[in-house]
N, C-alpha and C positions, 0 to 999 in steps of 0.2 A: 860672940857666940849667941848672945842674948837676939843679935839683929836676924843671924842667920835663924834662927828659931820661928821668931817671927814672918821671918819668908816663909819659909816653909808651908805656916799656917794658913799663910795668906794664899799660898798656892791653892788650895783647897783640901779638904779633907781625904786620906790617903781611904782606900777600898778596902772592906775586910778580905777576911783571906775565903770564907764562907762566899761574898758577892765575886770573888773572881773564877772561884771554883765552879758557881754555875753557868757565870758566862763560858768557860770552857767546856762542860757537859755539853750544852747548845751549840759549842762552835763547829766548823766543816772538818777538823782537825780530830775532832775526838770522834765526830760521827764516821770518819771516812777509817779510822782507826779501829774504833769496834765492829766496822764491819768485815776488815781485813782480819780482824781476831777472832771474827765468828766463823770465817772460813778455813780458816786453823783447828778450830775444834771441830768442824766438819770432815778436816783433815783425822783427827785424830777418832772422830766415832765411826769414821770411815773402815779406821784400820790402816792408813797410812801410814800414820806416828803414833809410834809404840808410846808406852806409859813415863818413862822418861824422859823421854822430851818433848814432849807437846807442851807445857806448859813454859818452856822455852821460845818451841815454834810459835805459840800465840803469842808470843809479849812478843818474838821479832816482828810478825807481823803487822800487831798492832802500830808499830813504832815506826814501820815503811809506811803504812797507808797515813797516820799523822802528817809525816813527812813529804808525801806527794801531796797531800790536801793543797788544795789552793789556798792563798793567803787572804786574808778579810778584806772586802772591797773597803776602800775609801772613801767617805762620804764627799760625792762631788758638789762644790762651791755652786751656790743658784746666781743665774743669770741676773744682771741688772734688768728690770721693766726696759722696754724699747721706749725712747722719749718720742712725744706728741711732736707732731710739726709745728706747733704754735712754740713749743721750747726750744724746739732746733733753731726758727726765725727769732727767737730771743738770745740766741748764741751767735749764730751772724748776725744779729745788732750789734754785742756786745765786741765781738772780732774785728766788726767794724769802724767800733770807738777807739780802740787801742792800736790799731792797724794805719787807718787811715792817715794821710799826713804824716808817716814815718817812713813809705815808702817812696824808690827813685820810681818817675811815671810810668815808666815802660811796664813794672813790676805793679806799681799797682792798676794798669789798664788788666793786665794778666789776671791779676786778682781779684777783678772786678768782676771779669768774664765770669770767673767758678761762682764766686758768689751770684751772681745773677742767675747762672743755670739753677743752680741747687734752691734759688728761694721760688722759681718758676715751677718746680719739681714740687716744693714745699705748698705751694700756693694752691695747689691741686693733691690733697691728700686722699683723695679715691683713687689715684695713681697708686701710690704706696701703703700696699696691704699689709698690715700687722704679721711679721714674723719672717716674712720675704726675704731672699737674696736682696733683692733691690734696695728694699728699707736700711737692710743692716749697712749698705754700701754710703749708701748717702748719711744718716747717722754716725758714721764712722771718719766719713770723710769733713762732716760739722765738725766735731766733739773731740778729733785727733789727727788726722792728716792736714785736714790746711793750717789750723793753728799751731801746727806740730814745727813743719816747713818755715812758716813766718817770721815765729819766736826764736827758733834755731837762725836765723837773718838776722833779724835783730837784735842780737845781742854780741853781734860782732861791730866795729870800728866802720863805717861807710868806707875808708880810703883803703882800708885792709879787705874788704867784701868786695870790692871794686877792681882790683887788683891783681891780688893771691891767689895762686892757682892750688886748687884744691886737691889732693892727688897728683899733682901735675897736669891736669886732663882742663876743669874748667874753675874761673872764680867762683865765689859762691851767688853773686848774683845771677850770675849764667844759670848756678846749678836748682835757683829759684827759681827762675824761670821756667827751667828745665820741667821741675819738680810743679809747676804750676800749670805749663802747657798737660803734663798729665793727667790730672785732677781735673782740668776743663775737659778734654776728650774720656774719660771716667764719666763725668757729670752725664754729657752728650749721649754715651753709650747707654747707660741707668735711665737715661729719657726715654730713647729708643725701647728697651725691653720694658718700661711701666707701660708704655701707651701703646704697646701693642695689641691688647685687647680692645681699646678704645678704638684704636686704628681700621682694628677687623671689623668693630661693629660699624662703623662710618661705613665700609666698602659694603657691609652685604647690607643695610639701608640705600647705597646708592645703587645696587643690582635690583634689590624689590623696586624703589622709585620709578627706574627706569621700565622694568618690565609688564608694571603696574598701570602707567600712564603711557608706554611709547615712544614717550620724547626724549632726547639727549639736546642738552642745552645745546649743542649746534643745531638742531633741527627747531628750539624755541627761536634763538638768534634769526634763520633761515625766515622763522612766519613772520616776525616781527617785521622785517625789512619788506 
């Protein structure tokens, strides 16, 4: 008894009954409550409801609108900060080291592939704007999908992942692979949508150049010869 006491304590200190009474004065429940109980007596200086029961009618109503009140929102859990690309390429280091050497080649040529897109992506952080779909995608795909895929390989028997079909459908190496060819064409896709701004400003630089000066490199080629 002595233990559970102690828990108790340790839980924190329980609220007066004074501190819970005002947070319910405050709450959408009691407000949404006396206002359905003010329109009760509105009922009743109206001349609607007689001297008998109005003091009925307001406490039902009070006690409907309580009840429809909506319930207290939940305070929602804050985001993790987005990590820098310099800690992303510190995690495929790290992916790297543990990875490396543990897989059959075909798998880690696979693996090589994403990793390479993704530190090409990383190596150009004016590509990826803070807060972005694209950011979050690549981020996501460091920090939980590819080490996700890997680790789940790895911790099966080589002649059993080589083998055993998964579902019936494929082994698990296949289904690495599988799971890797996506991640690379991901990676590919997340290129494409960052550097499309970059992409446009290239093109309307090469519209001004050309309209600017006349020439298209066939026609430099053309003088040259």
């Amino acid at each position: 008894m002595a233990t559970s006491r102690r828990r108790g304590r340790a839980a924190g200190p329980s609220r007066s009954f004074s501190e819970r009474a005002l947070d319910y004065a405050g709450s959408a429940k009691n407000l949404a409550g006396c206002a359905a109980a003010a329109g009760g007596l509105g009922l009743f200086f109206g001349g609607v409801v007689g001297v008998p029961e109005w003091p009925f009618v307001v406490a039902a109503l009070y006690a409907i609108g309580a009840l429809v009140a909506p319930p207290p929102r939940r305070p929602t859990a804050a985001l993790p900060p987005p990590r820098d690309p310099r800690t992303l390429r510190a995690d495929l280091a790290d992916h790297d080291r543990r990875f490396l050497g543990q897989l059959p080649p075909d798998v880690e040529t696979a693996y090589r592939k994403v990793t390479q897109d993704l530190r090409d992506l990383l190596d150009r952080p004016a590509l990826l704007q803070s807060g972005s779909p694209d950011t979050f995608v690549v981020e996501r795909m460091v920090v939980d999908y590819l080490p996700t895929s890997v680790e789940a390989y790895l911790e099966l028997p080589r002649a059993f992942a080589d083998s055993h079909l998964v579902d019936g459908r494929l082994t698990a190496r296949e289904l690495l692979l599988e799971q890797l060819r996506l991640l690379a064409t991901a990676a590919e896709d997340v290129t494409t949508s960052a550097a499309r701004d970059a992409s446009q400003r290239l093109a309307v630089q090469s519209r001004f150049l050309a309209e600017r000066f006349g020439q298209t490199s066939s026609d430099l080629n053309l003088g040259d010869s």
